[in-house]
N, C-alpha and C positions, 0 to 999 in steps of 0.2 A: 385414271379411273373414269374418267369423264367419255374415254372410247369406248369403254365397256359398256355404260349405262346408257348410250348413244345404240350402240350396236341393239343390245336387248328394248330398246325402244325401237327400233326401225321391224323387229320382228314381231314387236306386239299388234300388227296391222297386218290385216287377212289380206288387201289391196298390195301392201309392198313384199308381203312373203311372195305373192304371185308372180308381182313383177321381176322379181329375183330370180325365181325359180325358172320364168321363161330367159333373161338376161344370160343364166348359167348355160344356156343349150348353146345360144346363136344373140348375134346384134339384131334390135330391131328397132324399126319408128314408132311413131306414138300411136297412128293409126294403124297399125301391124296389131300393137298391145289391146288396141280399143277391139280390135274386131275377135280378135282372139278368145278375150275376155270379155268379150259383151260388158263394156263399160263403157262412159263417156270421155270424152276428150280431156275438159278441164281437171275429169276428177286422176287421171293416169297421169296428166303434165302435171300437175300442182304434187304426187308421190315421187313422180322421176325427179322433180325442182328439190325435193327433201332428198332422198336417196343421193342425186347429186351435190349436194352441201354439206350433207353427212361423209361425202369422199366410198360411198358404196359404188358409184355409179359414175360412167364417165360416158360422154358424148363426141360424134365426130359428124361433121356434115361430109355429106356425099350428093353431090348434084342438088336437087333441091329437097333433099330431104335428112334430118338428123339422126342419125342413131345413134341409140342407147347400148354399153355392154359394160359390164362388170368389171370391177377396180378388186382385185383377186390379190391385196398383196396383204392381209391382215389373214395369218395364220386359222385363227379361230374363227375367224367368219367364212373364211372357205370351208374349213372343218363340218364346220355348222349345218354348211350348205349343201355342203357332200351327202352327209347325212340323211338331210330331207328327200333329196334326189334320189337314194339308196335304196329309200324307202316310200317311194312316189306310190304305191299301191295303197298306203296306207289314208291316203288323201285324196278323196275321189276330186275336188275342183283341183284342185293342181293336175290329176292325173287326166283332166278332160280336156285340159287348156295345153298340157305337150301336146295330147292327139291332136289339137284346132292349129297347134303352131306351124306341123307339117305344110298346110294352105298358106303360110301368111306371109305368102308375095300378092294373095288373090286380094287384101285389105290394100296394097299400093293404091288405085286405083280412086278409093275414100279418102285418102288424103287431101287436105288443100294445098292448090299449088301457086 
């Protein structure tokens, strides 16, 4: 039970439906997510830090940089996620942040190295 009420808490946050919603396209770094989403560093690392505790989210380093992508083995949170994506038209900041995702090799660049 305790995944379930886990799962419906990581979706109650406008910040980590995002990060998910970009997560399900492509792997990305933090400063990939920040520019995307016109948000700040601390506050996208401190959601990936939960996302990945929570076992949503998995991390792999690649040269000096970390990326984020999606831990896809919980039926219903795929499901879920399917879902949103299905219906991306219905959600215009989600639907502005695929379009910004297209650029976001162009945020490599603002990363610290």
């Amino acid at each position: 039970m305790d995944k379930l009420t886990d799962f419906f808490k990581m979706l109650s946050d406008e910040t980590r439906v995002r990060i998910l919603v970009l997560l399900y396209h492509k792997k990305l770094c933090v400063c990939q997510m920040c520019g995307i989403m016109e948000e700040t560093q601390p506050k996208i690392s401190k959601h990936l830090a939960k996302l990945r505790d929570m076992g949503f989210v998995k991390d792999e380093r690649k040269e000096q940089f970390i990326y984020y992508y999606l831990n896809l083995k919980n039926k219903l949170f795929e499901d879920v996620l399917k879902n949103i994506i299905d219906n991306i038209d219905e959600y215009e900041t989600l639907k502005n942040d695929i379009k910004r995702q297209d650029g976001a090799e162009e945020y490599l660049p603002t990363c610290k190295r």
